[in-house]
LUMDO-411100 format. One record per residue (C-alpha): residue number from 1; residue in one letter; x, y, z. Coordinates in steps of 0.2 Angstrom, whole numbers, plus 5000, padded with zeros to 4 digits. Layout:
BEGIN
   seq   type   east   north     up
   NUM      A      X       Y      Z
...
//
This chain:
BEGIN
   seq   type   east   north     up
     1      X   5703    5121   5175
     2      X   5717    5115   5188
     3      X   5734    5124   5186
     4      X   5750    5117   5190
     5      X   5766    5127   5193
     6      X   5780    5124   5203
     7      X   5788    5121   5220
     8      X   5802    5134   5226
     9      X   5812    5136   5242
    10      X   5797    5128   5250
    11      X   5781    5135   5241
    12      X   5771    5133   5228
    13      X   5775    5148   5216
    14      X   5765    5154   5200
    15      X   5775    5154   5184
    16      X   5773    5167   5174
    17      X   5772    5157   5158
    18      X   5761    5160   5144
    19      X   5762    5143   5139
    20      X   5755    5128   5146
    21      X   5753    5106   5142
    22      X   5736    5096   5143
    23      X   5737    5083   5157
    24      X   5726    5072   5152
    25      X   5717    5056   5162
    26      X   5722    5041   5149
    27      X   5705    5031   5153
    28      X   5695    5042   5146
    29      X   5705    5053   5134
    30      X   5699    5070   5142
    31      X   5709    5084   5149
    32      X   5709    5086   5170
    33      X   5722    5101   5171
    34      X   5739    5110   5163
    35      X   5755    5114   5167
    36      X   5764    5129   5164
    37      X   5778    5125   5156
    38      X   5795    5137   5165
    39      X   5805    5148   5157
    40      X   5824    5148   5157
    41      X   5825    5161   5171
    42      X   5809    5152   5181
    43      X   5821    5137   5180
    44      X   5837    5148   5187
    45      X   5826    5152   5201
    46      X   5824    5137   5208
    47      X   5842    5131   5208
    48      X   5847    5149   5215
    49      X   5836    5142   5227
    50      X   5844    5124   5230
    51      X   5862    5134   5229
    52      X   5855    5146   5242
    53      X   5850    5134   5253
    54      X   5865    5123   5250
    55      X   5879    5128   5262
    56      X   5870    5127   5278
    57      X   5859    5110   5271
    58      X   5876    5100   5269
    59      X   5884    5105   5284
    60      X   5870    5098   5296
    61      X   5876    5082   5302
    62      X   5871    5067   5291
    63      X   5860    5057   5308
    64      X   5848    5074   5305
    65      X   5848    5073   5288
    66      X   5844    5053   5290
    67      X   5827    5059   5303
    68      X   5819    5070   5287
    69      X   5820    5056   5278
    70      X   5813    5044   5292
    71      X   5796    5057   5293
    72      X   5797    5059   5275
    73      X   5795    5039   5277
    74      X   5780    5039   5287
    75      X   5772    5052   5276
    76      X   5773    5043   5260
    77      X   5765    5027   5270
    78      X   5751    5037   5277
    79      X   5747    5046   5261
    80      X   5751    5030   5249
    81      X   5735    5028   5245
    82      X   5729    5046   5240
    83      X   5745    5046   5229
    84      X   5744    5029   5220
    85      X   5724    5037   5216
    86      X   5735    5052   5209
    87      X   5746    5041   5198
    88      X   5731    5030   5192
    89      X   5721    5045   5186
    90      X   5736    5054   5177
    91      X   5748    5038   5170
    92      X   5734    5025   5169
    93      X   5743    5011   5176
    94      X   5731    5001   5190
    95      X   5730    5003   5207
    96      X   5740    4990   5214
    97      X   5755    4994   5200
    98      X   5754    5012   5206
    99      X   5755    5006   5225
   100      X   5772    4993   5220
   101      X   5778    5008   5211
   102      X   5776    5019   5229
   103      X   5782    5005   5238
   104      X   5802    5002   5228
   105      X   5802    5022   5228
   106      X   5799    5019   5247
   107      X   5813    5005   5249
   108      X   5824    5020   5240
   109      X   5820    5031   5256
   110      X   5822    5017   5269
   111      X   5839    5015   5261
   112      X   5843    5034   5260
   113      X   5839    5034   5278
   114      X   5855    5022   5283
   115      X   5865    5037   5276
   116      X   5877    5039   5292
   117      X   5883    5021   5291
   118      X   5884    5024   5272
   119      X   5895    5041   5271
   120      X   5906    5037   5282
   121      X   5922    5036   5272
   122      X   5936    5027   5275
   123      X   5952    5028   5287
   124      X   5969    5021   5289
   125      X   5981    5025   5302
   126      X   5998    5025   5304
   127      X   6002    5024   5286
   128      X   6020    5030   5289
   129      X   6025    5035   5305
   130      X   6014    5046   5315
   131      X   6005    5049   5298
   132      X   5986    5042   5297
   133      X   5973    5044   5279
   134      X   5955    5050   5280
   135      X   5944    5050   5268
   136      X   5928    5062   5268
   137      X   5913    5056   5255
   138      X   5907    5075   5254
   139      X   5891    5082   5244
   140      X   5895    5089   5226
   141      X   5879    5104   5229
   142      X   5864    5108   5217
   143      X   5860    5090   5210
   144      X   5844    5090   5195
   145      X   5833    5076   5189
   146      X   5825    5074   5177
   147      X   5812    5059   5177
   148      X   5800    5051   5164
   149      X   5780    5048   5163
   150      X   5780    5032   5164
   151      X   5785    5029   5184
   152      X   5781    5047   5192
   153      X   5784    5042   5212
   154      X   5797    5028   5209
   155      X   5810    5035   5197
   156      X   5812    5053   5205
   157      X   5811    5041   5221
   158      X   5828    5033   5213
   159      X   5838    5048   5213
   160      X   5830    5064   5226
   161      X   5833    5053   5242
   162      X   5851    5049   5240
   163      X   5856    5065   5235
   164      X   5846    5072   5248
   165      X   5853    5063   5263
   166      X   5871    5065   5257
   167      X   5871    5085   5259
   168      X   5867    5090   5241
   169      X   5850    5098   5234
   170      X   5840    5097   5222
   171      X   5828    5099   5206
   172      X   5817    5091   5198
   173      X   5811    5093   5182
   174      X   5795    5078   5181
   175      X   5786    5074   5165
   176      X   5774    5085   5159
   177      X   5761    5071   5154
   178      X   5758    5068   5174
   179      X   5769    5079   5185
   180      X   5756    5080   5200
   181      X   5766    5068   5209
   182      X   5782    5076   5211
   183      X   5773    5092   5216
   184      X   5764    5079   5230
   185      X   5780    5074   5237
   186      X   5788    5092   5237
   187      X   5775    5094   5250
   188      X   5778    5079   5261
   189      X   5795    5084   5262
   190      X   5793    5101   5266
   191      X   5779    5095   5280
   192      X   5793    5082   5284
   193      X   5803    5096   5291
   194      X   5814    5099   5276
   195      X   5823    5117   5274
   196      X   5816    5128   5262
   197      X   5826    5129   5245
   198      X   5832    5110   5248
   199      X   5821    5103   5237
   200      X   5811    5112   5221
   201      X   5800    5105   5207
   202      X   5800    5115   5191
   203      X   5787    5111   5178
   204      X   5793    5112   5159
   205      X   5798    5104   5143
   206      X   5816    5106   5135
   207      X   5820    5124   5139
   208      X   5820    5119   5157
   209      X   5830    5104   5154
   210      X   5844    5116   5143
   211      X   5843    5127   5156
   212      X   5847    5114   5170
   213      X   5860    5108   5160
   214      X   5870    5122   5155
   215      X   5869    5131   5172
   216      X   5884    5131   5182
   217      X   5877    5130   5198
   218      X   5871    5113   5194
   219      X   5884    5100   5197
   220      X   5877    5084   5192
   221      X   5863    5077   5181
   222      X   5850    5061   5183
   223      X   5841    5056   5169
   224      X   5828    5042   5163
   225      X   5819    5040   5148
   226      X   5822    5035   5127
   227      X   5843    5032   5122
   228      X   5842    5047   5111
   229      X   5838    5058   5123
   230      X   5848    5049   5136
   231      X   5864    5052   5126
   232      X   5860    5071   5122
   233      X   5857    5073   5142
   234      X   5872    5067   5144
   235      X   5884    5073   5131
   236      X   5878    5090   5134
   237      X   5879    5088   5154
   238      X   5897    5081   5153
   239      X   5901    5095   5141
   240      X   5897    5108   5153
   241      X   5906    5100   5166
   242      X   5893    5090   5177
   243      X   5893    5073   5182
   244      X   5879    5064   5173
   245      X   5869    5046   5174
   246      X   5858    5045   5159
   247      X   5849    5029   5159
   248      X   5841    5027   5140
   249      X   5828    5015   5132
   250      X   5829    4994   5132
   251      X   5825    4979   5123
   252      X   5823    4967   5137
   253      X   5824    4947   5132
   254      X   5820    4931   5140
   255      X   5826    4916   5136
   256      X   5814    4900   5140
   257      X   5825    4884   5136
   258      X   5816    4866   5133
   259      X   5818    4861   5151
   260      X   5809    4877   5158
   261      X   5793    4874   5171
   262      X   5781    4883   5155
   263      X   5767    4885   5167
   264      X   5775    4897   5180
   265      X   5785    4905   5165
   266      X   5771    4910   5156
   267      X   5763    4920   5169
   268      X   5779    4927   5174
   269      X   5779    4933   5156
   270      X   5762    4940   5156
   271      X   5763    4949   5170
   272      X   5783    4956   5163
   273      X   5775    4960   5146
   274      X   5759    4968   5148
   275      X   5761    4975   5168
   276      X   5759    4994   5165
   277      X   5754    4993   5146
   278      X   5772    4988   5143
   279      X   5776    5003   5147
   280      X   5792    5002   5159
   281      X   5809    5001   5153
   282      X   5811    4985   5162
   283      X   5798    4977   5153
   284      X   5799    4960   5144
   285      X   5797    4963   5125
   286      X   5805    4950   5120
   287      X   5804    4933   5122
   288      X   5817    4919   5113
   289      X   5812    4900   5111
   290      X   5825    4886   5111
   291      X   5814    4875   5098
   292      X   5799    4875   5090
   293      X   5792    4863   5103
   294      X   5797    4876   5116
   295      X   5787    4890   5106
   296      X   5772    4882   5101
   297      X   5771    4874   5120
   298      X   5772    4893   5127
   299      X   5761    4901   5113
   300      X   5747    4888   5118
   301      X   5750    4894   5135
   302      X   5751    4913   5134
   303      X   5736    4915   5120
   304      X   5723    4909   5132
   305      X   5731    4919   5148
   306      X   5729    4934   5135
   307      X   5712    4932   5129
   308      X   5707    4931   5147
   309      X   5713    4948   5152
   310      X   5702    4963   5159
   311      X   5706    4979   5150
   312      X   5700    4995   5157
   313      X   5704    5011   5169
   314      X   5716    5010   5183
   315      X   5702    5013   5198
   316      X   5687    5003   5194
   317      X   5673    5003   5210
   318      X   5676    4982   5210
   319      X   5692    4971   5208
   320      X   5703    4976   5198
   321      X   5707    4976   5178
   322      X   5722    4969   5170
   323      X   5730    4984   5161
   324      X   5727    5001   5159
   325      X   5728    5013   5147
   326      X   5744    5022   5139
   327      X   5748    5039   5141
   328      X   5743    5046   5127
   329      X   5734    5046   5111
   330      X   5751    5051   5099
   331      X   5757    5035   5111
   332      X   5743    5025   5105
   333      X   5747    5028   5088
   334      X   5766    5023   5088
   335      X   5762    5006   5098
   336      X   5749    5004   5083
   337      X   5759    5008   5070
   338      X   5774    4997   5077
   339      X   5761    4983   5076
   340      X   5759    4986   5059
   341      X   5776    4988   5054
   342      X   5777    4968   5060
   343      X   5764    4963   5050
   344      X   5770    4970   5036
   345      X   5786    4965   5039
   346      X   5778    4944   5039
   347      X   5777    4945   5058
   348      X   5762    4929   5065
   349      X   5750    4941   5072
   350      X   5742    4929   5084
   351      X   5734    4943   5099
   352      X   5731    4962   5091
   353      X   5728    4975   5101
   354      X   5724    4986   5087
   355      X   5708    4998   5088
   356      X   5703    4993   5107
   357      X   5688    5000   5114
   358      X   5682    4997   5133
   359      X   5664    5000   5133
   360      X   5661    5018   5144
   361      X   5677    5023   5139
   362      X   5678    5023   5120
   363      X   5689    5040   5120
   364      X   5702    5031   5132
   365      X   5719    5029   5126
   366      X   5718    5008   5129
   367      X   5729    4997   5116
   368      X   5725    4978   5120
   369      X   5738    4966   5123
   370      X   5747    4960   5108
   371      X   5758    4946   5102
   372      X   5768    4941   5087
   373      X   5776    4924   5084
   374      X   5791    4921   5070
   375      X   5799    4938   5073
   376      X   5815    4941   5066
   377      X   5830    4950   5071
   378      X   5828    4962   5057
   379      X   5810    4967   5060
   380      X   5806    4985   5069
   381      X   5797    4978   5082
   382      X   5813    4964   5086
   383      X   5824    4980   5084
   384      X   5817    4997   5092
   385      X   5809    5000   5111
   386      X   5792    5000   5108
   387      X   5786    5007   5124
   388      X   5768    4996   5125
   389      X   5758    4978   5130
   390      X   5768    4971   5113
   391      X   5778    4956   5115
   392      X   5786    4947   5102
   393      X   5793    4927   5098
   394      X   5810    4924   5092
   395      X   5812    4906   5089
   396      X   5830    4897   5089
   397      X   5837    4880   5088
   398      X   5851    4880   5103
   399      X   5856    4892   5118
   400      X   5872    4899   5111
   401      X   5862    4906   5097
   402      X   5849    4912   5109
   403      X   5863    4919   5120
   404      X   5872    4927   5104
   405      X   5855    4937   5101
   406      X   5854    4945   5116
   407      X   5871    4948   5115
   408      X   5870    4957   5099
   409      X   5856    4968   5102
   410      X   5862    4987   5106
   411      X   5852    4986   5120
   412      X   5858    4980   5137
   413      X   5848    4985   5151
   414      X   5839    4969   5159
   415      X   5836    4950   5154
   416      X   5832    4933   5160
   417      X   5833    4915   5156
   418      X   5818    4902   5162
   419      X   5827    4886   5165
   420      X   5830    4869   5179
   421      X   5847    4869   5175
   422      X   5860    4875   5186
   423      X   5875    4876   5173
   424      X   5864    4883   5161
   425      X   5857    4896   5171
   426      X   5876    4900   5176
   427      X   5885    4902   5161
   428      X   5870    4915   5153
   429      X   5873    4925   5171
   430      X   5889    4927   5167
   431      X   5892    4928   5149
   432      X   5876    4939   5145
   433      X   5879    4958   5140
   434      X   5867    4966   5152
   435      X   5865    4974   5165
   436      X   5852    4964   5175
   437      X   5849    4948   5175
   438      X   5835    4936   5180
   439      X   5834    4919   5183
   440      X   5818    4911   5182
   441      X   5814    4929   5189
   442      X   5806    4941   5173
   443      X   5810    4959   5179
   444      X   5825    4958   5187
   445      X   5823    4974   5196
   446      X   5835    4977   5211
   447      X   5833    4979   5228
   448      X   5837    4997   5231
   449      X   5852    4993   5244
   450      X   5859    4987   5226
   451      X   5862    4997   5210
   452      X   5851    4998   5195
   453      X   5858    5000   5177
   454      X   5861    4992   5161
   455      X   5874    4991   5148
   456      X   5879    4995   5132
   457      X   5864    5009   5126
   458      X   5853    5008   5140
   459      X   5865    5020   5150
   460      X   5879    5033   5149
   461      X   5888    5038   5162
   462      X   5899    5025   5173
   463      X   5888    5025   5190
   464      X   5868    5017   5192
   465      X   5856    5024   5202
   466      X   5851    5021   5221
   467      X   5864    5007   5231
   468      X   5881    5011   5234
   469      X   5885    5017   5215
   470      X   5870    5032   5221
   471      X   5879    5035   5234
   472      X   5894    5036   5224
   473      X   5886    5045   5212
   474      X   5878    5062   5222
   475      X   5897    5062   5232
   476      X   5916    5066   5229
   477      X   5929    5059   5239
   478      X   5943    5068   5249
   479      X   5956    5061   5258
   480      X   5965    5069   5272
   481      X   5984    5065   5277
   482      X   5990    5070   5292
   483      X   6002    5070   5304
   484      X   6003    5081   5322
   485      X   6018    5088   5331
   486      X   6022    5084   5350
   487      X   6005    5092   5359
   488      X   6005    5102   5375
   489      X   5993    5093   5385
   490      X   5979    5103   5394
   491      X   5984    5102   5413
   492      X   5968    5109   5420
   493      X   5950    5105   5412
   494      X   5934    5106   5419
   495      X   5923    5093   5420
   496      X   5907    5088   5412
   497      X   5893    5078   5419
   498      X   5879    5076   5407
   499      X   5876    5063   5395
   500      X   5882    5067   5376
   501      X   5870    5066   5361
   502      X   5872    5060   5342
   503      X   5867    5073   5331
   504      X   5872    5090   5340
//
């Protein structure tokens, strides 16, 4: 059986550990390879590596920097389809999810490329007399990810690029339920032309992550998964003196008001709910109804949209299915037991997804789509990140109620209204207590010249990733004052007569 170990100042090196984690294809429920799991001192390795190669990496000019990344580019277009066949067979999601999830990790690059315009500081002159103010955005070192199953390409994506092109360099420490992919993109970039040492994947579970987060040679931390684990990654980070963004779990609403177009809204909703088995943390779990005539209009819309979709594997010879499976069998079982938990919590179980079987692939980890109508704010399922295809109907009798429960919940990461009305649409923008909003859009996910975060306990730490907070973010600003004495000017000086060029 396959092996998969790690990626060091530009190889693939064996780890030496006796211990190992099942990857397993989710469609069919069987075992395809391991991963050894890294020691403490394997992980040290690779960030003496990134420290190693960090002093001659940040002082290459930034437009050389940029031209990696513009290879690196090219690479991940040629070789999209081969990976998005990668992330199918390891996460489960289908084809053409695993090419958009490519794709915004790709937008990430395209934006990392930009970095000379984008680190270029700032300058004032003459602010007292023959004084003048620089200011140097200047890398911070050995940066360290460390990045969830559920979006393999697109979330490292979010945070290796940035940090890359601003002079720093990094690890990554990918999930161990599908970490093929980050070990596929080591290798574009070092074919890109990147330095050795510049970029290194480890491969581990949480004595990998201690031991990124308590070395000192690691000076800032990027994180992505549950809250709880979110807050530990960054309470401990900060407490060891790194910067941190840890962005935690979500309990995404949407609003759909009396007036909304119920038609377009309802696909919207589908696609936000079950795209990816529910499992993104941008994903619409929650869906709240101004009047009953509003929720039994959508309800009559979504239950036929929901019978009619095609569960099964990620890669299927013809078309395409649906939904996939999720990641895992313990997975399967939470979702399941969460969907119990509403029943018995007086829940209207109109779609179960309970005990789903695709023929061919009984052992597969598939839960169907599933939807609960007359959910409560004090039920588990209103309450806690479920992670799967399970969307849940919250009815109310006006907006302010509607925007009062959002509002409440200790989540804060994305939302969206579904509406015709300008003012309406307006004051929810503005008064919600989230991160990222939609209008009439249901997975507000921004484009990656602009910053994605939410609020309240979907983050810690004050900067968002990608945009101008990840550029923030993987940088430290120094300003220079200065002012010169009366220069002897050079009286002789020979002269030069070929062309100059950026980059030298």
């Amino acid at each position: 059986m396959e092996t998969l170990h790690n990626f060091v100042n530009g190889e693939m090196v064996t780890s030496s550990s006796s211990s190992f984690s099942p990857v397993h294809n989710p469609a069919t429920g069987e075992q395809i390879r391991q991963v050894a799991l890294s020691s403490t001192k394997e992980t040290q390795n690779a960030v003496l590596a990134a420290h190693s190669a960090f002093k001659s990496w940040s002082k290459l000019s930034p437009l050389k920097r940029s031209r990696i990344m513009f290879r690196f580019k090219a690479l991940l277009e040629e070789n999209r389809d081969r990976l998005a066949r990668l992330i199918s067979e390891e996460h489960g999601k289908v084809y053409s999810d695993a090419v958009g999830e490519l794709t915004r990790g790709l937008e990430v690059v395209e934006f990392a490329c930009g970095i000379p315009h984008l680190q270029k500081g700032e300058h004032s002159a003459n602010v007292g007399t023959g004084v003048d103010s620089h200011a140097l955005m200047q890398p911070l070192g050995v940066c360290a990810g460390i990045t969830p199953f559920n979006f393999p390409a697109m979330v490292p994506m979010w945070m290796f690029p940035i940090a890359l092109a601003t002079g720093n360099t990094f690890v990554l420490k990918p999930s161990e339920k599908d970490p093929s992919l980050a070990l596929e993109l080591a290798k574009l970039l070092n074919e890109a032309g990147l330095p050795k040492g510049v970029f290194n994947v480890v491969n581990g579970d949480k004595e990998a992550v201690d031991a990124l987060l308590h070395d000192p040679r690691v000076q800032a931390v990027s994180f992505v998964g549950s809250t709880p684990i979110a807050n530990y990654i960054y309470s401990t980070a900060s407490a060891n003196g790194k910067r941190c963004q840890a962005l935690g779990g979500a309990k995404n609403h949407a609003i759909i008001m009396p007036d909304a177009e119920l038609e377009s809204a309802s696909r919207a909703i589908m696609g936000a709910a079950f795209g990816a088995a529910g499992e993104r943390c941008m994903a619409l779990s929650v869906v709240v109804t101004v009047g009953d005539e509003t929720a039994d209009k959508l309800i009559s819309k979504l239950r036929p949209q929901i019978d009619a979709m095609k569960i099964g594997p990620g890669i299927i010879e013809e078309g395409e299915n649906d939904m996939g499976p999720v990641i895992s069998s313990q997975h399967k079982k939470k979702i399941e037991g969460y969907i119990q938990s509403g029943v018995e919590q007086g829940a209207t179980l109109l779609a179960d997804g309970r005990q789903w079987t695709v023929p061919g692939h009984e052992t597969g980890f598939f839960v169907g789509p599933t939807l609960f109508d007359n959910v409560s704010p004090d039920m588990t399922i209103y309450q806690e990140e479920i992670f799967g295809p399970v969307l849940v109907v919250v009815r109310v009798s006006d907006f302010d109620t509607a925007l009062e429960l959002v509002n409440q919940h200790e989540y804060g990461n994305g939302t969206a209204i579904f509406t015709r009305d300008g003012e309406t649409a307006r004051q929810f923008s503005e008064n919600v207590q989230a991160g990222m909003v939609g209008v009439n859009i249901p997975i507000p996910v921004p484009m990656a010249f602009h910053s994605f975060g939410g609020w309240k306990n979907s983050i810690f730490g004050p900067l968002n990733v990608h945009g101008n907070d990840g550029v923030r973010f993987y940088t430290r600003m120094k300003t220079v004052t200065s002012t010169w004495p009366a220069s002897v000017r050079l009286e002789q000086h020979s002269s030069s007569f070929s062309m100059p060029t950026l980059g030298e």
